[in-house]
N, C-alpha and C positions, 0 to 999 in steps of 0.2 A: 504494500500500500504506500503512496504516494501523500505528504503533508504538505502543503505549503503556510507558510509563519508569514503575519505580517509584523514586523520588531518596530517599537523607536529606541531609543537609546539618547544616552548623553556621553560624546564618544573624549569626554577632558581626562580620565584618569585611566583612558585604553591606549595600544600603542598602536591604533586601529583596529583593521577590521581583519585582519590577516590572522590566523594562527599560529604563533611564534612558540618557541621552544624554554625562551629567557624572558621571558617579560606577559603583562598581563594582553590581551587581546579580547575582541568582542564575539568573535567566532565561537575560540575556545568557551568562554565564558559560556555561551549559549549551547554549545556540546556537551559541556559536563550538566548542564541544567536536563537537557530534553534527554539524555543518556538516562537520569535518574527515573525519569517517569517512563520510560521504554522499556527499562530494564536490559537494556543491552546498549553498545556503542555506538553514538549516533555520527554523522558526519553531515555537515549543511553545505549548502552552496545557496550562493548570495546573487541579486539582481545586479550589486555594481560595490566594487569595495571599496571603502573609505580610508583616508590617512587618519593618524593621528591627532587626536584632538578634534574632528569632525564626526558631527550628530547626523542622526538620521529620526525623520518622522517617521516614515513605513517603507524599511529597506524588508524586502520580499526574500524568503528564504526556502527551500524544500527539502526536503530528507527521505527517503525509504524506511518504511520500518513493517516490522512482522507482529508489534504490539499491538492490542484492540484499545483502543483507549477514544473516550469518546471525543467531540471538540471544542466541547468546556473542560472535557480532561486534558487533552493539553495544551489549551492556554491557560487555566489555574493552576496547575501543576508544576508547567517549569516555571510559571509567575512563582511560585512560592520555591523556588532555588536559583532565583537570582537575584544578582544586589539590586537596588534602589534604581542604580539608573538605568535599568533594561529594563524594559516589559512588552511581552506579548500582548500584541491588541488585538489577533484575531487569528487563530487555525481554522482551515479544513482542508476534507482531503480533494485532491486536484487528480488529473488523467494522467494517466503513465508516461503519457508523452509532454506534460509541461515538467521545462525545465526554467529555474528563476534567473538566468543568466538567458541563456539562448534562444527562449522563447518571446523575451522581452524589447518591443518595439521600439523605446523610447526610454528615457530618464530625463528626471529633473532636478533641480536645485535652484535652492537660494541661498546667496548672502546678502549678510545684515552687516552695513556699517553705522555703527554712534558718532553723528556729525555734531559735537557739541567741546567746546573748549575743556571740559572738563573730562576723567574716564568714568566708565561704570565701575557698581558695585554692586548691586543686585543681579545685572544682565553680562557680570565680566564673562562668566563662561560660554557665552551666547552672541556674542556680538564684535565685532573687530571695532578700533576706536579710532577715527581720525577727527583730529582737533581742525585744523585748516578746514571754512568753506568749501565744502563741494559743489561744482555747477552740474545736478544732476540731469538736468536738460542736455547740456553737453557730453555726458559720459552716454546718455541713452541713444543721442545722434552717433557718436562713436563706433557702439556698440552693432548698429544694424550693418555695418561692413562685414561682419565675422556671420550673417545669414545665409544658408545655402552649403555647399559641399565644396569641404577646401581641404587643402595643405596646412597642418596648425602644428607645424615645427613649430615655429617662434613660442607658441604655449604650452608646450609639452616639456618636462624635466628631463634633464641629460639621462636619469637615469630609467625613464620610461620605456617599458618590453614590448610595447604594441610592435606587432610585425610593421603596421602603416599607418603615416601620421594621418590620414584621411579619417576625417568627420563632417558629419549633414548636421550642422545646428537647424532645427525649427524654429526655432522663436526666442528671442534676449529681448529683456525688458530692463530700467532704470529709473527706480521711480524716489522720491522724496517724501516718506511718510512722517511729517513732523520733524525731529531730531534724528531720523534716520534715513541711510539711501539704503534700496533695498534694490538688487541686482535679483532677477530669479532669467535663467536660464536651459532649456529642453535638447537634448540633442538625442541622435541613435545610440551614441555611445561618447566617451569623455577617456582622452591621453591621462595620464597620472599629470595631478597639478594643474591639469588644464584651468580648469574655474577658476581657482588662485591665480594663478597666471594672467588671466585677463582681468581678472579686478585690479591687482597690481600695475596692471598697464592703465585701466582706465582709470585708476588714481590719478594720475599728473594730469592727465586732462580735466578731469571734477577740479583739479587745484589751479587749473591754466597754464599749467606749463609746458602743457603738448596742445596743440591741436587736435581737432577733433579728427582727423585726417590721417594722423599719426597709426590710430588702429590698422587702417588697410594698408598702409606703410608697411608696419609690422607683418600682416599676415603675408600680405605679399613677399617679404624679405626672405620668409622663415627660418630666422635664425634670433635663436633665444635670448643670445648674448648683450642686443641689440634693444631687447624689451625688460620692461618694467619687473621689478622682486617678485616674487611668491608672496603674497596677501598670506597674512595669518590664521591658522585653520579655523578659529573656537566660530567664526562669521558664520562659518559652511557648514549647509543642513541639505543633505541627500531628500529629498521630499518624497521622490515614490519614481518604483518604475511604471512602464506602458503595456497591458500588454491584451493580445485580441479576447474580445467579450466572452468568445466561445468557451473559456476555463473556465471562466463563471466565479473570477475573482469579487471583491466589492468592488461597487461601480465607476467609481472613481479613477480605479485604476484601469480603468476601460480605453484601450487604444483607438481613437478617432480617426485612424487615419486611410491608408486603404484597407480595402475590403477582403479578406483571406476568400480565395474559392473553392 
């Protein structure tokens, strides 16, 4: 039988989403959790994995297992073996054929930055902080160069395994909600670092120091070395992947886009 997990998490005291051998991770955490109520060893695979220090709303998970367990039993069950900042928000079982990686159309995210002279302290592990004005009008102008299917060397980290730097972003948005600019953008898939990468480029431009012009510069160039720091992870929140109706996820996660035959 096939499960699929929908998780949030608060990813500040993991060292991501990977399963490391030395250190703590969100994977593992979530293995030893569903292992207990399986009664046997579990292994998940994940819709898109996150860095360290990066939160997820409802990062999509699946497993195999030979337990009968119902689907309040295992969302309460590994809810009650994991810390504070994990929780299952919703199991059931899915088709043999959905997998949460490969099956999935699309992914999202947003970041949060605090545009305000002072930092947080309620929202510190939540929010990136830039003190300097941002023109988020101008970073959102920016930002619609990087739409459509490109080359995103310049955004990708040296040390990213993608076979090829090609990605189809759908839609970047840039908007100013009060004290905050809030970046959320959708693609097929996302390089390691990518997000951060391009918030860190459209930094200088929110601050005027680049042109709005500069982004397709970059993209065009692609070469890393050229563009803007890696933005700080705590901003970036994995939202949810995409994927077709027919699994019969919650609807939300319902891919819009074309039509499976």
């Amino acid at each position: 039988m096939r499960i699929a997990l929908g998780i949030e998490y608060d990813g500040t005291d993991f060292h991501g989403w990977q399963r490391l051998t030395h250190t703590a991770s969100v994977q593992a955490t979530i293995e030893a959790a569903l292992s207990k109520v399986a009664d046997h060893s579990v292994d998940v695979i994940c819709a898109g994995r996150t860095d360290a220090g990066v939160h997820a709303r409802c990062q999509v998970v699946h497993f195999d297992t030979s337990a009968s367990r119902s689907e309040r039993g295992w969302t309460l069950g590994t809810n009650a073996n994991l810390p504070p900042s994990i929780a299952v928000r919703w199991a059931q079982s899915v088709a043999d054929d959905f997998h949460a990686r490969f099956s999935a159309r699309a992914r999202r995210y947003r970041y949060t930055i605090l545009n305000r002279p002072v930092r947080a302290a309620l929202d510190a592990r939540h929010v990136a902080w830039e003190r300097a004005p941002l023109d988020a009008v101008a970073m959102h102008a920016a930002a619609q160069a990087l739409v459509g299917e490109h080359d995103f060397s310049a955004f990708r980290t040296v040390a990213c395994q993608a076979r090829s730097p090609m990605r189809c972003v759908q839609a970047i948005s840039v908007v100013r909600e009060g004290d905050r600019v809030v970046l959320e953008i959708q693609a097929n898939a996302f390089l390691h670092h990518m997000v951060r990468n391009i918030v860190g480029s459209l930094l200088p431009i929110g601050r005027g120091e680049e042109k709005p012009e500069w982004i397709a510069q970059l993209l065009a160039g692609r070469n890393r070395a050229l563009a803007g720091p890696t933005a700080m992870s705590q901003g970036l929140v994995f939202l949810h992947p995409f994927y077709p109706a027919r699994f019969g996820l919650p609807v939300e996660l319902n891919w819009q886009g074309e039509v499976e035959q």
